[in-house]
Every structure is written in structure tokens, then in C-alpha cells.
Backbone as XML, in Angstrom:
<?xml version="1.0"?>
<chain id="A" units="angstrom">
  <residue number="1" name="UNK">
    <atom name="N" x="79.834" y="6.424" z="186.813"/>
    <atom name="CA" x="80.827" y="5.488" z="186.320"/>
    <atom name="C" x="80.336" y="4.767" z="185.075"/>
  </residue>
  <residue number="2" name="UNK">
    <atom name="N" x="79.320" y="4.894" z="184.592"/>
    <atom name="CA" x="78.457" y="3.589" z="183.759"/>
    <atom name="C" x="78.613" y="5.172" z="182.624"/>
  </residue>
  <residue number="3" name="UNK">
    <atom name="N" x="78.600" y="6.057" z="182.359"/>
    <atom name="CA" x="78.990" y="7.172" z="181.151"/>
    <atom name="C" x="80.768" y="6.776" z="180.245"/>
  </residue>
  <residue number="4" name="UNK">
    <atom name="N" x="82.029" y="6.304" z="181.699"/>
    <atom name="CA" x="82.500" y="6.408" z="181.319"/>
    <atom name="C" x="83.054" y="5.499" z="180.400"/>
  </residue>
  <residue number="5" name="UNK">
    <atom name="N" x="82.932" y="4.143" z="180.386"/>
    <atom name="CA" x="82.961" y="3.960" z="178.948"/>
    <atom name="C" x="82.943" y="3.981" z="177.708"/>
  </residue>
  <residue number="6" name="UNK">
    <atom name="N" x="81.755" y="4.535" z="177.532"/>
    <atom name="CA" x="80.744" y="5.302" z="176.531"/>
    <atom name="C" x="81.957" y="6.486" z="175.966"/>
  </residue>
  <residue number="7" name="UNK">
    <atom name="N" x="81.881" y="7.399" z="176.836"/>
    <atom name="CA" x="83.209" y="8.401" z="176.817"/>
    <atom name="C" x="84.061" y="7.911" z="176.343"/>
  </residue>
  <residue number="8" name="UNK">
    <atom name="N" x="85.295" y="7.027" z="176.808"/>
    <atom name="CA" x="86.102" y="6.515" z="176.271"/>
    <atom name="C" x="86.170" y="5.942" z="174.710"/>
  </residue>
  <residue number="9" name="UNK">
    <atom name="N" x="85.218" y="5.005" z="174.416"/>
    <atom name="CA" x="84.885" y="4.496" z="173.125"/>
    <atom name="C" x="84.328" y="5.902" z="172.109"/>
  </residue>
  <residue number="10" name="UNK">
    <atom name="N" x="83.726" y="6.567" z="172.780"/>
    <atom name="CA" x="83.581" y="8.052" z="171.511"/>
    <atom name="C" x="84.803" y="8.792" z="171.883"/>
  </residue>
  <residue number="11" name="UNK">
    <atom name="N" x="85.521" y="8.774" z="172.327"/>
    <atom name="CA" x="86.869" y="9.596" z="172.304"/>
    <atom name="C" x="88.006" y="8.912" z="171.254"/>
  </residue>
  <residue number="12" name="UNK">
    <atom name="N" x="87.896" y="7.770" z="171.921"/>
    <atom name="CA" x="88.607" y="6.391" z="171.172"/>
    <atom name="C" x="88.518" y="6.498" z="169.525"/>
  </residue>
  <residue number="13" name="UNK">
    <atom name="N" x="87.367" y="6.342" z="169.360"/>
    <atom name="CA" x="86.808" y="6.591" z="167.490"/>
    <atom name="C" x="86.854" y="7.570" z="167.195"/>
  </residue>
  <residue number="14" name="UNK">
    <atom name="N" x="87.092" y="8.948" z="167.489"/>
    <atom name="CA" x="86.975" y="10.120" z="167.340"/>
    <atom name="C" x="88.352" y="10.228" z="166.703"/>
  </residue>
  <residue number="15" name="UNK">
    <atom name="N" x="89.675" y="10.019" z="167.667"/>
    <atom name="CA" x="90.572" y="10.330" z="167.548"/>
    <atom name="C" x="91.575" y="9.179" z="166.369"/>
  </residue>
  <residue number="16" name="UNK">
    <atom name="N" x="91.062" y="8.148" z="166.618"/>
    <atom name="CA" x="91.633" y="7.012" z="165.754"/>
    <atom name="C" x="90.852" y="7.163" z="163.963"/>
  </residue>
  <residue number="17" name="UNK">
    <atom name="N" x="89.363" y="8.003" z="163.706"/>
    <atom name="CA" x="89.207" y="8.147" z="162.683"/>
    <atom name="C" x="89.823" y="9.469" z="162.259"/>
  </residue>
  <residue number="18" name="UNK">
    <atom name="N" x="90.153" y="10.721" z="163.102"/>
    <atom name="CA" x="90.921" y="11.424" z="162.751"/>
    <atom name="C" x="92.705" y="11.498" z="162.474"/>
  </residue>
  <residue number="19" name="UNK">
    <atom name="N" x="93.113" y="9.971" z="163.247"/>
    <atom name="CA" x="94.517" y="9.472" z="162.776"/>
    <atom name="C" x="94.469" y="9.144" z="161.065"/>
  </residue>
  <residue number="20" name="UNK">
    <atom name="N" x="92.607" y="7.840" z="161.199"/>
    <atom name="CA" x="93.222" y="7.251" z="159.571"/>
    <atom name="C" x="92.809" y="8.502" z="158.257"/>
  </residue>
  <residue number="21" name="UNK">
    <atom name="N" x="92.212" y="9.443" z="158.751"/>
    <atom name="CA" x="92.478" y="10.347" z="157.762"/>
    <atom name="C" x="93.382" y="11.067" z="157.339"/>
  </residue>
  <residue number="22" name="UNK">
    <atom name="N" x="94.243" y="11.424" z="158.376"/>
    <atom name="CA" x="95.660" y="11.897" z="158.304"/>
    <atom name="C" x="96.601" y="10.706" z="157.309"/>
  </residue>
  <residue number="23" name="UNK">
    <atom name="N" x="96.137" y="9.639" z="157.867"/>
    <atom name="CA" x="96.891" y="8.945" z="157.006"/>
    <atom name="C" x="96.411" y="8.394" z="155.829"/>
  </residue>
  <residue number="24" name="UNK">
    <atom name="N" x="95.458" y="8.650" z="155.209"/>
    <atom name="CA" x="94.999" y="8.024" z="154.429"/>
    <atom name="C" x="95.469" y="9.353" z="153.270"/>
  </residue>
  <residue number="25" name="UNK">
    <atom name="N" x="95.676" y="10.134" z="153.690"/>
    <atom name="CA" x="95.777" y="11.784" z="152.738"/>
    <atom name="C" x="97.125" y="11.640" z="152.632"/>
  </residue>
  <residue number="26" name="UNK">
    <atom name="N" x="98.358" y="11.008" z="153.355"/>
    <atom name="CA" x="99.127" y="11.005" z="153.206"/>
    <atom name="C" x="99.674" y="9.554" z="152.268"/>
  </residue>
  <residue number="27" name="UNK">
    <atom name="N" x="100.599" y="10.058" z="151.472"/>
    <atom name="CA" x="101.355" y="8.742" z="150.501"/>
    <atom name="C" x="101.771" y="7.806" z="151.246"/>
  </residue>
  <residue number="28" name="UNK">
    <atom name="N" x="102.975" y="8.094" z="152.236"/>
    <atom name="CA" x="104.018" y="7.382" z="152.709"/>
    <atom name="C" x="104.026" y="7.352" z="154.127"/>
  </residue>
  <residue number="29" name="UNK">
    <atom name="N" x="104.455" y="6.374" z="155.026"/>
    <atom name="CA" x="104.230" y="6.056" z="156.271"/>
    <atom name="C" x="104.725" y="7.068" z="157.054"/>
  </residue>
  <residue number="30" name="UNK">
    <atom name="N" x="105.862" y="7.769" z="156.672"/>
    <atom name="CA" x="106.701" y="8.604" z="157.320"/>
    <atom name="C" x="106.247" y="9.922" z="157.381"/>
  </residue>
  <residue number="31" name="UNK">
    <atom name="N" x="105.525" y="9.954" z="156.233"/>
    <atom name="CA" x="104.830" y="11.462" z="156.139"/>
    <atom name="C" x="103.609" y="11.217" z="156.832"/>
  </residue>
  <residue number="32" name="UNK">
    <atom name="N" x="103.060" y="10.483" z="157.284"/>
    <atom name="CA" x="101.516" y="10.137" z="157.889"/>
    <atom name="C" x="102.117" y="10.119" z="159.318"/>
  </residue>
  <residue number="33" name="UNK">
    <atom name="N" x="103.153" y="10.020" z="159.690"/>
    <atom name="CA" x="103.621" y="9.919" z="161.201"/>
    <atom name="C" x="104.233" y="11.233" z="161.398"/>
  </residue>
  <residue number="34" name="UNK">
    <atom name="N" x="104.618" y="11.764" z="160.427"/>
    <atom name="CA" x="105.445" y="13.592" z="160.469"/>
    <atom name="C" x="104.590" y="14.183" z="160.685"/>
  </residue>
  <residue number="35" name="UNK">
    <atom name="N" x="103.084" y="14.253" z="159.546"/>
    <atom name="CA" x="101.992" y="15.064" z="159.629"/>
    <atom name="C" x="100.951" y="14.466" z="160.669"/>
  </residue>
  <residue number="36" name="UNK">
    <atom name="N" x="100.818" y="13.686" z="161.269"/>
    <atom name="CA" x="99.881" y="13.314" z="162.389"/>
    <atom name="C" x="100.646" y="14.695" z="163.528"/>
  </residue>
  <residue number="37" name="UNK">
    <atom name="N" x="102.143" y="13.872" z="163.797"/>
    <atom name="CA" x="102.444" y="14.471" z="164.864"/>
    <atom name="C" x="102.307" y="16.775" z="164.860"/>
  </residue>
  <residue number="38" name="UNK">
    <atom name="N" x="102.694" y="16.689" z="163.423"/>
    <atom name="CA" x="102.461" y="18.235" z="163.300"/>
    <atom name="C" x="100.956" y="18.445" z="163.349"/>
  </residue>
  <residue number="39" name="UNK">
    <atom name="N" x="100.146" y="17.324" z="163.056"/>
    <atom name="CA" x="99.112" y="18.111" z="163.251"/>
    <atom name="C" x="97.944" y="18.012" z="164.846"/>
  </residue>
  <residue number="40" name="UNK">
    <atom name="N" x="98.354" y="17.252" z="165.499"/>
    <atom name="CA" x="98.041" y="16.823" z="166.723"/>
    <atom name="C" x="98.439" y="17.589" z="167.984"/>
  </residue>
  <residue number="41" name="UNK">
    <atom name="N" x="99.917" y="17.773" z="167.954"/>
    <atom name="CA" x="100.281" y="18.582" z="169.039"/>
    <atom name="C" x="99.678" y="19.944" z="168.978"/>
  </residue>
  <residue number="42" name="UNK">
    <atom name="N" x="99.539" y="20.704" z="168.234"/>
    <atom name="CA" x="98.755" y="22.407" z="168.278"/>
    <atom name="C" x="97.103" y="21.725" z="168.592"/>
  </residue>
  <residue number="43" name="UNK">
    <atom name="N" x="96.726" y="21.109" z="167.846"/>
    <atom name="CA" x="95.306" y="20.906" z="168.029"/>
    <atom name="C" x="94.692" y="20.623" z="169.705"/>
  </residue>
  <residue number="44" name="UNK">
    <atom name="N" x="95.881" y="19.504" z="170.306"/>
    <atom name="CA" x="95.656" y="19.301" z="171.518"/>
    <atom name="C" x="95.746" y="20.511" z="172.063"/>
  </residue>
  <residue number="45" name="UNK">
    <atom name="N" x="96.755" y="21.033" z="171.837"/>
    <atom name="CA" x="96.840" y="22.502" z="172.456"/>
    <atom name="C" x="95.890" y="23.481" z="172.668"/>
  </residue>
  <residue number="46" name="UNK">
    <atom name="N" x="95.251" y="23.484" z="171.769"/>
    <atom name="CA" x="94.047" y="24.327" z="171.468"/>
    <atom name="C" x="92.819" y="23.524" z="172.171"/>
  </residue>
  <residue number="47" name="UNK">
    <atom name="N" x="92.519" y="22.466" z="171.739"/>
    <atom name="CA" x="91.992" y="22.012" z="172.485"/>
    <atom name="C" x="91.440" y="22.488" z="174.172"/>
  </residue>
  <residue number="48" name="UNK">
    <atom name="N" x="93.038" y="22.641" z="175.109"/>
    <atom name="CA" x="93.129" y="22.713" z="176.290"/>
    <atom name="C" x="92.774" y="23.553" z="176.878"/>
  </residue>
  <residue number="49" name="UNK">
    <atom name="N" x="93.376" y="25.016" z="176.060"/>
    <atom name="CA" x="93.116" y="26.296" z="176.233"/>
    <atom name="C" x="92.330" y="26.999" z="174.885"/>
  </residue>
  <residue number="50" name="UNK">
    <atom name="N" x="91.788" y="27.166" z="175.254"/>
    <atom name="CA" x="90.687" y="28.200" z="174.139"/>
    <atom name="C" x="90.081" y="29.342" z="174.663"/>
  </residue>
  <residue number="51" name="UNK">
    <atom name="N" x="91.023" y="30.471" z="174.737"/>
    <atom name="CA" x="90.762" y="31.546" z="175.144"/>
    <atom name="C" x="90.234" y="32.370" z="173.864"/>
  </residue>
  <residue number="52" name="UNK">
    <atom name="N" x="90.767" y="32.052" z="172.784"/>
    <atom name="CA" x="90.673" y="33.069" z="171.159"/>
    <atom name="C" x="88.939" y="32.559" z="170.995"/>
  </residue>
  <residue number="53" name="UNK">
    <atom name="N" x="88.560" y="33.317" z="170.225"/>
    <atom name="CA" x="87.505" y="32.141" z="169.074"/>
    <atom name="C" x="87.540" y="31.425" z="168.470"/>
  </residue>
  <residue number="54" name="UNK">
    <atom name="N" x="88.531" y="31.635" z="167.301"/>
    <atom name="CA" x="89.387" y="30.929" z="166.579"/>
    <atom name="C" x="90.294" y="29.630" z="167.209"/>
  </residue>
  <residue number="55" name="UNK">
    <atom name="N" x="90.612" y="29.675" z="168.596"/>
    <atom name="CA" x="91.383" y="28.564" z="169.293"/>
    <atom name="C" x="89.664" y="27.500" z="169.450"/>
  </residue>
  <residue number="56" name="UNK">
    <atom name="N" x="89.243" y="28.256" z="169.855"/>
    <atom name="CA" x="87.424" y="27.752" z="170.317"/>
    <atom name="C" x="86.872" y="26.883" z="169.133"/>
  </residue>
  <residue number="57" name="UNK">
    <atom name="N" x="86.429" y="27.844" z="168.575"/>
    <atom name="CA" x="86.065" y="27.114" z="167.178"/>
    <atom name="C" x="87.060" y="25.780" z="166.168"/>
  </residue>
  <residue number="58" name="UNK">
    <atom name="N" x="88.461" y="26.128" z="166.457"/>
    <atom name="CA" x="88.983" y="24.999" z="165.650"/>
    <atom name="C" x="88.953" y="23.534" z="166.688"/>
  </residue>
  <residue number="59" name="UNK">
    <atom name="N" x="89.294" y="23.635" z="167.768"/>
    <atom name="CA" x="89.205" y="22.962" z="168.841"/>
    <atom name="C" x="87.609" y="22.216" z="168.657"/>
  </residue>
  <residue number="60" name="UNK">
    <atom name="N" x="86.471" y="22.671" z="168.535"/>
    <atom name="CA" x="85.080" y="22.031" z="168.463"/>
    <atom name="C" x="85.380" y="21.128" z="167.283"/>
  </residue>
  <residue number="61" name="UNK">
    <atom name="N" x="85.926" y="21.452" z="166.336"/>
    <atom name="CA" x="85.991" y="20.665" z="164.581"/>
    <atom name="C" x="86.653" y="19.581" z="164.834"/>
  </residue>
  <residue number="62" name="UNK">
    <atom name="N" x="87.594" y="19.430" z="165.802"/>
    <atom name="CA" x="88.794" y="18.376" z="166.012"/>
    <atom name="C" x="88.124" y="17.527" z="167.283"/>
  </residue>
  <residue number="63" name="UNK">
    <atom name="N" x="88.553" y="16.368" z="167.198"/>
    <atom name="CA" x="88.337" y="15.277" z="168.270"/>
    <atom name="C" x="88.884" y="15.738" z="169.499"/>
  </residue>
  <residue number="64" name="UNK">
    <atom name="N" x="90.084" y="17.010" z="169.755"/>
    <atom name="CA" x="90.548" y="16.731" z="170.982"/>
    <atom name="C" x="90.119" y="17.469" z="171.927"/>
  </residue>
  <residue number="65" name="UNK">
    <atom name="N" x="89.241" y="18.631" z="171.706"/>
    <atom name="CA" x="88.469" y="19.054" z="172.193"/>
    <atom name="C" x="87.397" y="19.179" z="173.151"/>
  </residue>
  <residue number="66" name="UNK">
    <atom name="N" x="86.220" y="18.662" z="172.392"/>
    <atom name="CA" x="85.276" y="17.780" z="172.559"/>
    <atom name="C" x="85.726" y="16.425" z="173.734"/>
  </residue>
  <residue number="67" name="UNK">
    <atom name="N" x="86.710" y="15.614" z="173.583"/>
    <atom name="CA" x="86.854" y="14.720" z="174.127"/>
    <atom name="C" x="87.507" y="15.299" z="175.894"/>
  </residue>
  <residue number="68" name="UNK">
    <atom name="N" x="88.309" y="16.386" z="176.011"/>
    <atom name="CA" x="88.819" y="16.952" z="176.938"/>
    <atom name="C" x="87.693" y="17.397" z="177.783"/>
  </residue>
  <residue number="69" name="UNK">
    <atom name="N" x="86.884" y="17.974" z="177.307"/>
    <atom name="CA" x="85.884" y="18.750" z="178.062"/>
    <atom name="C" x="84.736" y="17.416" z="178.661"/>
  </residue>
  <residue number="70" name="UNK">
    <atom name="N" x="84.462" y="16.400" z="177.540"/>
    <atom name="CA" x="83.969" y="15.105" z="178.167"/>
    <atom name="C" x="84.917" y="15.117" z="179.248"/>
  </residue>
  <residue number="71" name="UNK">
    <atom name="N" x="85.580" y="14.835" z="179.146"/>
    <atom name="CA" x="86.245" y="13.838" z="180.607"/>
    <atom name="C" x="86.743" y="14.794" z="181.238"/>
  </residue>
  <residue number="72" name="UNK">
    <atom name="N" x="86.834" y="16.166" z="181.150"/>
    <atom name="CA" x="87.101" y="17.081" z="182.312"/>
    <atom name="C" x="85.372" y="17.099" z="183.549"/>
  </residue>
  <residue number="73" name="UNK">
    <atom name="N" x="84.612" y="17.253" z="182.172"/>
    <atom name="CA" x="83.258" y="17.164" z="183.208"/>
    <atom name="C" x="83.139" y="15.364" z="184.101"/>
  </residue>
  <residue number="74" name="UNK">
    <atom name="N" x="83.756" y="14.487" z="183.341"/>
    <atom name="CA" x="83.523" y="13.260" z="184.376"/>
    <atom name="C" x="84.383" y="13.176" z="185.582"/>
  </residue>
  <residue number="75" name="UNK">
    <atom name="N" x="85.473" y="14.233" z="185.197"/>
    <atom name="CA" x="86.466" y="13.994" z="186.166"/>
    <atom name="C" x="86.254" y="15.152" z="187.307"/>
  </residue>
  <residue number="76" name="UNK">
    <atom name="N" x="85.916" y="16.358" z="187.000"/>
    <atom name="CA" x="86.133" y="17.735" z="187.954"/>
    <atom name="C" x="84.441" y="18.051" z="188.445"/>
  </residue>
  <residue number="77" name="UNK">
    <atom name="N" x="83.729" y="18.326" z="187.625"/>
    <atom name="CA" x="82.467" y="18.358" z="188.121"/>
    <atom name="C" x="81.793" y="17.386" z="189.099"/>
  </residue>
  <residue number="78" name="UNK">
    <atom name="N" x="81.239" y="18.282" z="190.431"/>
    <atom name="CA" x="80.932" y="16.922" z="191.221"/>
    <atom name="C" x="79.215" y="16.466" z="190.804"/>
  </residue>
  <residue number="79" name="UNK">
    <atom name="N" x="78.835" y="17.502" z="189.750"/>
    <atom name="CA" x="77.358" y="16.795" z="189.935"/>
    <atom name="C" x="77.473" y="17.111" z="188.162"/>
  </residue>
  <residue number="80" name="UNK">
    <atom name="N" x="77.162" y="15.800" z="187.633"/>
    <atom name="CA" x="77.255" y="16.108" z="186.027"/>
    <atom name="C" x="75.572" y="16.023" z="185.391"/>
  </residue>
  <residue number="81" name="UNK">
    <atom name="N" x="75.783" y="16.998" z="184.709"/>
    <atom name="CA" x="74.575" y="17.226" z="183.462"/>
    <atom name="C" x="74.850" y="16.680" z="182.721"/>
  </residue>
  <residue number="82" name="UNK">
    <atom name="N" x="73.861" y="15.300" z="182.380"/>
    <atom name="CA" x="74.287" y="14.438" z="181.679"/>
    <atom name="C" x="73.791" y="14.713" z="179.932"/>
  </residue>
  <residue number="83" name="UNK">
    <atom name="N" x="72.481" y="15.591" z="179.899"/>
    <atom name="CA" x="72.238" y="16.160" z="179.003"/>
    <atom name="C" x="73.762" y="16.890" z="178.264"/>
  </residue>
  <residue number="84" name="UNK">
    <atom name="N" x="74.139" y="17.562" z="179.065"/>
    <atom name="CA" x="75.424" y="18.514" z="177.995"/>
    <atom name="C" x="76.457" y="17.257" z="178.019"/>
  </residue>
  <residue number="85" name="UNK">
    <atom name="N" x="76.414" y="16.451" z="178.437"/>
    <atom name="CA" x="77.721" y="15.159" z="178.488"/>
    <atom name="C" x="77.556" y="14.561" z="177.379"/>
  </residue>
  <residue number="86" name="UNK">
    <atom name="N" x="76.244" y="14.556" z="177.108"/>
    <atom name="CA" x="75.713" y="13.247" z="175.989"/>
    <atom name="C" x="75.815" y="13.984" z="174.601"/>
  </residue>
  <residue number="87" name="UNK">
    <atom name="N" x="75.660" y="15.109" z="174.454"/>
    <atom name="CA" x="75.421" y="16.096" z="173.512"/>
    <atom name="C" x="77.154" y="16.438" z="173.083"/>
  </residue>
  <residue number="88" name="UNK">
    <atom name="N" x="78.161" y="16.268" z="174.091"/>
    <atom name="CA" x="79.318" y="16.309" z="173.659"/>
    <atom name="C" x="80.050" y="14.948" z="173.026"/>
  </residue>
  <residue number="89" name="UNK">
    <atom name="N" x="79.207" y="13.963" z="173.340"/>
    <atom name="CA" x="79.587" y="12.792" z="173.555"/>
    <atom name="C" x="79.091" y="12.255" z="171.751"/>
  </residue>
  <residue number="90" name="UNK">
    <atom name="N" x="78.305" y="12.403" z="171.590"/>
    <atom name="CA" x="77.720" y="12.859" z="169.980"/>
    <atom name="C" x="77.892" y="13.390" z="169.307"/>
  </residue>
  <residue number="91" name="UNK">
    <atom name="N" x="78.464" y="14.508" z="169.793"/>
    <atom name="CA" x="79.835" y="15.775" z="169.016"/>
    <atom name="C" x="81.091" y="14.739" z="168.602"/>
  </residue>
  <residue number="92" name="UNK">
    <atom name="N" x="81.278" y="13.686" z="169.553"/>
    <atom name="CA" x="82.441" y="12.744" z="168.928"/>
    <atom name="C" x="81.738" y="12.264" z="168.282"/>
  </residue>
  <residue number="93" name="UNK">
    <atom name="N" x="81.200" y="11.272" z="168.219"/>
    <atom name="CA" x="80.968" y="10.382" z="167.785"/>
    <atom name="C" x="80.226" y="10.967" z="166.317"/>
  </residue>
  <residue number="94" name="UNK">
    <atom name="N" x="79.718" y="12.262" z="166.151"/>
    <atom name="CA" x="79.445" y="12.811" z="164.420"/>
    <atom name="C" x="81.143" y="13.206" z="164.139"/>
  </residue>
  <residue number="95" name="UNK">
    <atom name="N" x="82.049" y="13.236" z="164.851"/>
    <atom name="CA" x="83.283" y="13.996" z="164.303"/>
    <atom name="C" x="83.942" y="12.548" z="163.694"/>
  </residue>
  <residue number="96" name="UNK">
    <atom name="N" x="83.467" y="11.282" z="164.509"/>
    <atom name="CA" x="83.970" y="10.444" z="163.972"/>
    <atom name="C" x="83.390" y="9.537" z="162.700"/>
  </residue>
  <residue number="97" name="UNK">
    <atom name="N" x="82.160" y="9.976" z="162.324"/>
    <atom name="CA" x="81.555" y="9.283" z="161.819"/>
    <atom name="C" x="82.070" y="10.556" z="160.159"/>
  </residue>
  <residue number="98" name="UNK">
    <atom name="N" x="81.787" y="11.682" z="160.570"/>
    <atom name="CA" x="82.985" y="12.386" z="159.202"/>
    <atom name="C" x="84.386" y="12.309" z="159.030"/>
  </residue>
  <residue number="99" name="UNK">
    <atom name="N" x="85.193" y="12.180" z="160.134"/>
    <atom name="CA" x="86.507" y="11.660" z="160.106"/>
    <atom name="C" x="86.273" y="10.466" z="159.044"/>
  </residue>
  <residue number="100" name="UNK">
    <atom name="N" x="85.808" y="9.308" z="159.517"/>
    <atom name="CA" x="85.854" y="7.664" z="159.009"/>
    <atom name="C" x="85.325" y="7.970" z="157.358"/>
  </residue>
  <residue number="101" name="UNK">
    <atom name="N" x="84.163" y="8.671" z="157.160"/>
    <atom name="CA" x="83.683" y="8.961" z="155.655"/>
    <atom name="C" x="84.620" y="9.616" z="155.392"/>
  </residue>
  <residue number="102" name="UNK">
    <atom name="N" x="85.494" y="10.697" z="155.500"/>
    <atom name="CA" x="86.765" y="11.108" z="154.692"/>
    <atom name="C" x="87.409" y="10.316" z="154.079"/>
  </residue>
  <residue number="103" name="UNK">
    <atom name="N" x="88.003" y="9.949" z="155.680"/>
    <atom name="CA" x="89.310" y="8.757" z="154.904"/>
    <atom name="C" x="88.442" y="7.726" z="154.144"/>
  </residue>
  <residue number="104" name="UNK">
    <atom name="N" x="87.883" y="7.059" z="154.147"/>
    <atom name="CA" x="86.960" y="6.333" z="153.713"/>
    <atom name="C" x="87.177" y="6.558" z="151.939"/>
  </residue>
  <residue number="105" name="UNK">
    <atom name="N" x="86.750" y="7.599" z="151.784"/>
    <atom name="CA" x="86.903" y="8.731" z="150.144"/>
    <atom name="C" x="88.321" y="8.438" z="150.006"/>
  </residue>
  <residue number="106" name="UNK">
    <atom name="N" x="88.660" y="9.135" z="150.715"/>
    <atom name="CA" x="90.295" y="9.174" z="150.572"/>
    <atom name="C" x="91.227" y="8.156" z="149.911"/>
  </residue>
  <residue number="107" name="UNK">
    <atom name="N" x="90.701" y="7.117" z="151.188"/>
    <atom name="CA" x="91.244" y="5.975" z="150.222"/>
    <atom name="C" x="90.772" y="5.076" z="149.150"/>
  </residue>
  <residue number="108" name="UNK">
    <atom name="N" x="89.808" y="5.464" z="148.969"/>
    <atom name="CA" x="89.423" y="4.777" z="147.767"/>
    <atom name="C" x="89.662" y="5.707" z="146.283"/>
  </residue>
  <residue number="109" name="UNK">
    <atom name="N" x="89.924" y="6.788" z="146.538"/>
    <atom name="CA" x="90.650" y="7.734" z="145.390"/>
    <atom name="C" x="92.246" y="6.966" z="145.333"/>
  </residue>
  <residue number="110" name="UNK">
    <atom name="N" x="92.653" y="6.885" z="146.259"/>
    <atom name="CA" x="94.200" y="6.569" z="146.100"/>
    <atom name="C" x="94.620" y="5.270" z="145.518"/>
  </residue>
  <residue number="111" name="UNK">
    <atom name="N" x="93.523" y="4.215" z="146.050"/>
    <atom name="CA" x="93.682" y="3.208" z="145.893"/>
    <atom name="C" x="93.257" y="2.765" z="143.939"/>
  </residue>
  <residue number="112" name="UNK">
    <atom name="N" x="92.382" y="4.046" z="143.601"/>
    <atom name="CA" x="91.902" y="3.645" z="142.403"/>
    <atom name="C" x="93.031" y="4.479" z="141.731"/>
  </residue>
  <residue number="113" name="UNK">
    <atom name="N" x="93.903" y="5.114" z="141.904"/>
    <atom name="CA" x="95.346" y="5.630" z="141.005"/>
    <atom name="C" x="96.051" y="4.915" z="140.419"/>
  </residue>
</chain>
């Protein structure tokens, strides 16, 4: 129980620095809420099921991934390896720490236009 926090807060930043990059690439509010949602629903998807390589591999690059398989192992596994937990758990938390430096760029290009 004392992991899942931890979990939560790197899932949390993972996915919220991969929102403000979406939006930070985007001009207008409407297009940052059009293109979140187009780009979120397949990803989760993939995410879930990753039977391809290609489903596999894009799924690892994206927050939703990574974060599923965290909390599938806190939730379904009755005896967790906390080694591969922590190692996924750092997989967020570097996805978020390049998510946040994107947008980060991002907006400071836009903002200097």
C-alpha cells in the first residue's frame, strides 16, 4: 500500500505533462481539446492491448502504458517485484520529465512569436 501513492503521483505527472504538451503545440483551446482527445483515446488503447510491436513499442513512449502495467501489477499480482515496479515507475516519471521539457520549449517558442 505505501508504493501506491508513489504510483499515482508518477502516473499523475506523466500524463498531465503529456496533456501540457499537447497543448502547448497547439494554438487554440479547441484544437488542444480536439487533439488531446484524438490523441489519447488510440494511445490508451494501445496501451491496454499490445499484441503488435509496434502497439508495444508506441505504448512504452506514451504515459499510458507504463502507468497501466504499474497499477495492473499493484492491483492483480499477489506478490509484487518491486524492483520491475520501481523501474516502471521511473519509466514515468523520465516520460514526464521529457513530456514537461517539451512543452516547456514549446512554449517558450510560441510565446516569443
Amino acid at each position: 500500500w505505501r508504493l501506491w501513492p508513489v504510483a499515482l503521483r508518477g502516473a499523475g505527472l506523466a500524463c498531465a505533462a503529456f496533456g501540457v504538451l499537447v497543448g502547448a503545440l497547439a494554438r487554440e483551446t479547441r484544437t488542444a481539446l480536439l487533439a488531446a482527445l484524438m490523441l489519447a483515446l488510440p494511445l490508451i488503447f494501445m496501451g491496454l492491448f499490445t499484441q503488435s510491436e509496434m502497439a508495444s513499442t508506441l505504448s512504452e513512449a506514451t504515459p499510458f502504458g507504463p502507468a497501466f502495467r504499474v497499477f495492473q501489477t499493484l492491483i492483480v499480482e499477489p506478490t509484487v517485484d518491486t524492483g520491475r515496479l520501481w523501474a516502471r515507475i521511473g519509466q514515468l516519471m523520465l516520460l514526464a520529465t521529457v513530456f514537461g521539457v517539451a512543452a516547456s520549449v514549446a512554449l517558450r517558442r510560441r510565446s516569443g512569436e
